[in-house]
Short mmCIF file of the C-alpha atoms (twelve columns), coordinates in Angstrom:
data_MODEL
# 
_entry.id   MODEL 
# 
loop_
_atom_site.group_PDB 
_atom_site.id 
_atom_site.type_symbol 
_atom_site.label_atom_id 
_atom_site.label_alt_id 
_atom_site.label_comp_id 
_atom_site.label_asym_id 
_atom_site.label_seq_id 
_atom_site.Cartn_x 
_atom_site.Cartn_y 
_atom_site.Cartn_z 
_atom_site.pdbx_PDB_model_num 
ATOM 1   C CA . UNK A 1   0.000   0.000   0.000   1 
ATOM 2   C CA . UNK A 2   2.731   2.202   0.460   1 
ATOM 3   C CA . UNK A 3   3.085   2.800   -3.151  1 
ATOM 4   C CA . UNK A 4   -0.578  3.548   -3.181  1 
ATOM 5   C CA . UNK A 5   -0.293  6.375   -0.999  1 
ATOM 6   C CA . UNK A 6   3.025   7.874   -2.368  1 
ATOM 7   C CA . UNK A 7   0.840   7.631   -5.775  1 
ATOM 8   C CA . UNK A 8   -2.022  9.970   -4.172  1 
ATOM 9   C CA . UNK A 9   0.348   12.134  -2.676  1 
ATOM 10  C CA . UNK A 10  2.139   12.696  -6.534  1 
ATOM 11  C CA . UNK A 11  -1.218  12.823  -7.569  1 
ATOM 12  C CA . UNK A 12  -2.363  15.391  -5.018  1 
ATOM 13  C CA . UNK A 13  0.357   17.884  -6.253  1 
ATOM 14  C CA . UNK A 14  -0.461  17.200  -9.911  1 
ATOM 15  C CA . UNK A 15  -4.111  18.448  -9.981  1 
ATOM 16  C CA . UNK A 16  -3.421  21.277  -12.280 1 
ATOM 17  C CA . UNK A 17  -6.200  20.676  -14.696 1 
ATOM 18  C CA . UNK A 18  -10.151 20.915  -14.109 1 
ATOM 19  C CA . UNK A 19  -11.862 17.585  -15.032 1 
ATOM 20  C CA . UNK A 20  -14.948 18.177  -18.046 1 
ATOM 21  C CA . UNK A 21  -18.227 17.390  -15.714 1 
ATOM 22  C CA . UNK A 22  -21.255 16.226  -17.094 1 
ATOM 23  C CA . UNK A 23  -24.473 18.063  -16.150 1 
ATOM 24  C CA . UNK A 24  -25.844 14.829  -15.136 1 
ATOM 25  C CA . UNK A 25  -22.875 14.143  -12.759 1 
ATOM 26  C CA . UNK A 26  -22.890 17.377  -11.525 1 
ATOM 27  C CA . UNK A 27  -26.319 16.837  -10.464 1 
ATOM 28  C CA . UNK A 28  -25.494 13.705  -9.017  1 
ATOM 29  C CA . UNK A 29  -22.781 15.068  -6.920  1 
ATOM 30  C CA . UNK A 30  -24.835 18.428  -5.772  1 
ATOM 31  C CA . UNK A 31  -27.356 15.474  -4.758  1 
ATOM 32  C CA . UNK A 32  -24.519 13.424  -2.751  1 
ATOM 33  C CA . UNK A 33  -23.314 16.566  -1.087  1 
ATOM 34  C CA . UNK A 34  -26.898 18.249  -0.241  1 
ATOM 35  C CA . UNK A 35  -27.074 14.832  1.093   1 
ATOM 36  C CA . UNK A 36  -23.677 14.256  2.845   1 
ATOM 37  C CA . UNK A 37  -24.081 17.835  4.550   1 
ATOM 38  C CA . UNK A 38  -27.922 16.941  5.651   1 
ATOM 39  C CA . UNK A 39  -26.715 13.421  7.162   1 
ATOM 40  C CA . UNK A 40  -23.675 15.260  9.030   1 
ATOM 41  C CA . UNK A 41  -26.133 18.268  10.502  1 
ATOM 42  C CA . UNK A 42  -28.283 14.793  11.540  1 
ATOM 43  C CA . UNK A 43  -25.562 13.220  12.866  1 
ATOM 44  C CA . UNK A 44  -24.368 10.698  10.345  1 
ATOM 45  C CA . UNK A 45  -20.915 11.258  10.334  1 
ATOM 46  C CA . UNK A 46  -20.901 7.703   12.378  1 
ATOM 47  C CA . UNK A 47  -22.420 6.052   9.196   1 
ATOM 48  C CA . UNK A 48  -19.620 3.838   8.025   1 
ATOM 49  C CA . UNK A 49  -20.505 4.566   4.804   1 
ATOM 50  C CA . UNK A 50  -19.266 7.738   4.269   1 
ATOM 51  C CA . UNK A 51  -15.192 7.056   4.824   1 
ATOM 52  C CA . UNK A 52  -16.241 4.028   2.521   1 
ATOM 53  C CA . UNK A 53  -17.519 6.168   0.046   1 
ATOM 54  C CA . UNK A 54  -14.511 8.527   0.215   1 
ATOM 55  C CA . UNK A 55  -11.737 5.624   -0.215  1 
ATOM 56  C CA . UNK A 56  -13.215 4.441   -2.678  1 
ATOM 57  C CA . UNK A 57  -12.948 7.524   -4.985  1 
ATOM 58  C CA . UNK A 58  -9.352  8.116   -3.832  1 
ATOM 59  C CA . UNK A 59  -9.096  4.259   -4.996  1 
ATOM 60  C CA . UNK A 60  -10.940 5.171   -8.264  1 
ATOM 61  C CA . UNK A 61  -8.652  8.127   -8.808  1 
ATOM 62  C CA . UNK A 62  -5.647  6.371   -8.662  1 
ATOM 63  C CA . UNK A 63  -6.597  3.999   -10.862 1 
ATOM 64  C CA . UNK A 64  -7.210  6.195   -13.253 1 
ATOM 65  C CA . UNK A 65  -4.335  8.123   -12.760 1 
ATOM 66  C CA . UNK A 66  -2.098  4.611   -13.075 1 
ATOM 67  C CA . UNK A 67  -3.834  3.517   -16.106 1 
ATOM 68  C CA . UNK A 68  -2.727  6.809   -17.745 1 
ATOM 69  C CA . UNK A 69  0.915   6.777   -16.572 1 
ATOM 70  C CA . UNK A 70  0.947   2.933   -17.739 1 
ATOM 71  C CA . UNK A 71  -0.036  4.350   -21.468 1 
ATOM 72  C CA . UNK A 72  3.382   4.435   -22.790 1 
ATOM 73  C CA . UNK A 73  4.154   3.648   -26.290 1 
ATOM 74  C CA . UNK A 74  5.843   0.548   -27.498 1 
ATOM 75  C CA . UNK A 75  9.051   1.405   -27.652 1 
ATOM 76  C CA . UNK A 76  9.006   1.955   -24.488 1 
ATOM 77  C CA . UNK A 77  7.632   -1.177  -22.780 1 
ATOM 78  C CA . UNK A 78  11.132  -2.976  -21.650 1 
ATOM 79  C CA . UNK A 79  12.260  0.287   -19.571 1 
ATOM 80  C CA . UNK A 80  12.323  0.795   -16.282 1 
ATOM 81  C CA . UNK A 81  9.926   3.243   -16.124 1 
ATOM 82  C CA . UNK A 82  7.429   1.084   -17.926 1 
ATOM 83  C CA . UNK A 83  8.077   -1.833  -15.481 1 
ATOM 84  C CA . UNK A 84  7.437   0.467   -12.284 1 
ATOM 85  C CA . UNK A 85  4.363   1.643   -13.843 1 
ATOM 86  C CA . UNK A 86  3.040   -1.692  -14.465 1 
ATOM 87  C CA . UNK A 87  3.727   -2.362  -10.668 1 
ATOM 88  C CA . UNK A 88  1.807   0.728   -9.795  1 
ATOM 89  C CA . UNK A 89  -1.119  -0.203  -12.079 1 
ATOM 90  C CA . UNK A 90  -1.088  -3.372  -10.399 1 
ATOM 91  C CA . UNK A 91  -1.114  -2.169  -6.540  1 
ATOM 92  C CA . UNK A 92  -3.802  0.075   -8.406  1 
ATOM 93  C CA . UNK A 93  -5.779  -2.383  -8.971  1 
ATOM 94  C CA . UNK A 94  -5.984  -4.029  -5.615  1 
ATOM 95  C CA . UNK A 95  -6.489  -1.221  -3.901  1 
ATOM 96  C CA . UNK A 96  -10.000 -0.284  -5.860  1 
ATOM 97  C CA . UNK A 97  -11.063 -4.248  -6.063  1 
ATOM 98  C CA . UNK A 98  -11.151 -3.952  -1.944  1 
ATOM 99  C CA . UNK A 99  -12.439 -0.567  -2.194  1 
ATOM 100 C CA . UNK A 100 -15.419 -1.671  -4.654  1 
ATOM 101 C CA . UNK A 101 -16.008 -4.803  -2.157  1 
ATOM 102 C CA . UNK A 102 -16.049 -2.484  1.043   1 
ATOM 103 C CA . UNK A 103 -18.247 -0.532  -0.692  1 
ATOM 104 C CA . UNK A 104 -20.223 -2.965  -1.939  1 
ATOM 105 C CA . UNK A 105 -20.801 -4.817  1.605   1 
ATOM 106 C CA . UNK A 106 -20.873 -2.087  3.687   1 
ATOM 107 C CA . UNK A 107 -24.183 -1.437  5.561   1 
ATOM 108 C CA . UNK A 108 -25.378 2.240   5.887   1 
ATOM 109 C CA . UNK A 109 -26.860 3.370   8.711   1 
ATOM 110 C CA . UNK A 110 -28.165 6.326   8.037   1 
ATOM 111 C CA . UNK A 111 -31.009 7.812   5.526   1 
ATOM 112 C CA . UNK A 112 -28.216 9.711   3.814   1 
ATOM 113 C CA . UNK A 113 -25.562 7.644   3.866   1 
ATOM 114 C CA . UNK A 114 -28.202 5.080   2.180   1 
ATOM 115 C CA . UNK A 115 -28.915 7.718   -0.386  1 
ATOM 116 C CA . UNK A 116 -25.541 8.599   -1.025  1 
ATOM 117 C CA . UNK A 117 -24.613 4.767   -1.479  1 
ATOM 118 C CA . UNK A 118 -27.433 4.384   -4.040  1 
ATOM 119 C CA . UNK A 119 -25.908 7.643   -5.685  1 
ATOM 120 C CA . UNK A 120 -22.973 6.226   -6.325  1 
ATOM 121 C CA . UNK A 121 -24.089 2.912   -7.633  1 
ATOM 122 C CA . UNK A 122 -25.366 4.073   -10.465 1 
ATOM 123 C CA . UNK A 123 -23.017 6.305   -11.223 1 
ATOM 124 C CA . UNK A 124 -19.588 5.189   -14.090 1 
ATOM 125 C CA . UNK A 125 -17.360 3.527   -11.782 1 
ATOM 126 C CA . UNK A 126 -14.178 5.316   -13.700 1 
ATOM 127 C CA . UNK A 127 -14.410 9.072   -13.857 1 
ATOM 128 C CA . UNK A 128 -13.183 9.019   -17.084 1 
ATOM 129 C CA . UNK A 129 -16.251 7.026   -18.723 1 
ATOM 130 C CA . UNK A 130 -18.767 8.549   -21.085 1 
ATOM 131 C CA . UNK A 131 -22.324 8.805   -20.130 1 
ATOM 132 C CA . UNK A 132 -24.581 6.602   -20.995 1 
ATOM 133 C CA . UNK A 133 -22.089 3.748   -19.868 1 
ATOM 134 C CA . UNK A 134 -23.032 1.211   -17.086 1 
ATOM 135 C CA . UNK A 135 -22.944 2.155   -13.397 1 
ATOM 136 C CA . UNK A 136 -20.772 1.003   -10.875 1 
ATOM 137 C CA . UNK A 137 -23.270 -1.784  -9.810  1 
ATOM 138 C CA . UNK A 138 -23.731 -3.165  -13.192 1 
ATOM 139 C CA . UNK A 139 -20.565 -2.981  -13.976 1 
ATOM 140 C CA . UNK A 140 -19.318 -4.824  -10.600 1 
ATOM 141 C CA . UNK A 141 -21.721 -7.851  -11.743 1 
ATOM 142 C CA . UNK A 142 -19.782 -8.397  -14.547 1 
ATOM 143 C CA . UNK A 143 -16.825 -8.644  -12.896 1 
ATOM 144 C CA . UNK A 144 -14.742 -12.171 -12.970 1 
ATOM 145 C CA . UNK A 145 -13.650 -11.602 -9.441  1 
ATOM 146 C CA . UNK A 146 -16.112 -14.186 -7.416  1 
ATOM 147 C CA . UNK A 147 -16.470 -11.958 -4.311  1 
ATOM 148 C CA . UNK A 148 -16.980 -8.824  -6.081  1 
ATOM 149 C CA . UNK A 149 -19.854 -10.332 -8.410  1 
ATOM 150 C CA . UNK A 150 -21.562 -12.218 -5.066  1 
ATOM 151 C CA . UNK A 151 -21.722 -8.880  -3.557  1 
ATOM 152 C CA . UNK A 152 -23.276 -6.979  -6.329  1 
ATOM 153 C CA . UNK A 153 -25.690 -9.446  -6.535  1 
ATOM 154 C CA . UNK A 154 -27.075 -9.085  -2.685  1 
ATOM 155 C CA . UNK A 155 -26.495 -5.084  -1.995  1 
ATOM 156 C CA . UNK A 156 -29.760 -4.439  -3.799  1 
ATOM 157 C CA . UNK A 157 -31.855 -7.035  -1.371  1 
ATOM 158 C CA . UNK A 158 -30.474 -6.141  1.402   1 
ATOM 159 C CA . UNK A 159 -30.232 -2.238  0.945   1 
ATOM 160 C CA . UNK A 160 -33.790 -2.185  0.256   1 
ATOM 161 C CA . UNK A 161 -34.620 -4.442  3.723   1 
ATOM 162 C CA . UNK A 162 -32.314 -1.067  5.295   1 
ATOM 163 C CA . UNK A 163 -34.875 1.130   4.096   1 
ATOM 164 C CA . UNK A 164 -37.602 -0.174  6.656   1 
ATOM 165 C CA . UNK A 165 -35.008 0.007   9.034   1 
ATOM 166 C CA . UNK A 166 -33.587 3.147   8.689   1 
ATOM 167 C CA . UNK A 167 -35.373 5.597   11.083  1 
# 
């Protein structure tokens, strides 16, 4: 993990350029925040939810952020440089497979952490993705990794037995 977090911090100090935001994300994330800002006046910073949200877009960020340093051309695939950002790609990887589990298996506890979980479910699960692609939920049923896939297919069932008990 340590490479993980040496990646965000590189990351961190390269954020130079404003991402192109959709008006439908947009809307989406006024939603999630109107919502996250609602469930911390109401207490729900103790939802476990909400540093589970937050990891995992760190994890999604550096994913995308690997993938792109990975993108070298083919002359260059023997070097070092290539090699090291194949490793990073890898650790990458990892790091957003547990982050899309945790998020998948976590249990809300909290009306907005609830809504802010379904929010992001059907949102792309890369930022760089079009619109119009699958959400994160679709997208995590695909998925060849067994554990991933098994929890995909229960969050729905059991998110919507949270809603009666969510007070």
């Amino acid at each position: 993990m340590t490479k993980i977090s040496q990646f965000l911090q590189d990351d961190a100090s390269k954020k130079s350029k404003e991402p192109t935001i959709s008006r439908r994300s947009a809307i989406a994330g006024a939603a999630a925040i109107t919502l996250t800002v609602k469930g911390a006046e109401a207490g729900a910073p103790d939802d476990p939810i909400f540093p589970v949200l937050e990891t995992f877009r760190l994890a999604q960020q550096a994913l995308t952020e690997a993938l792109k340093a990975a993108d070298l051309p083919t002359e260059q695939w023997q070097t070092r440089a290539y090699i090291e950002a194949q490793n990073i790609q890898k650790d990458a990887y990892s790091f957003f497979k547990k982050a899309q589990l945790d998020l998948l298996t976590t249990r809300p506890t909290t009306r907005a952490g609830l809504a802010s979980l379904l929010i992001r479910l059907g949102q792309p699960t890369h930022t760089d993705q079009p619109n119009g692609e699958p959400g994160l939920l679709v997208e995590a049923l695909c998925w060849h990794d067994e554990p991933t896939r098994e929890a995909a297919c229960r969050v729905l069932n059991r998110l919507g037995s949270l809603v009666l008990t969510i007070t």
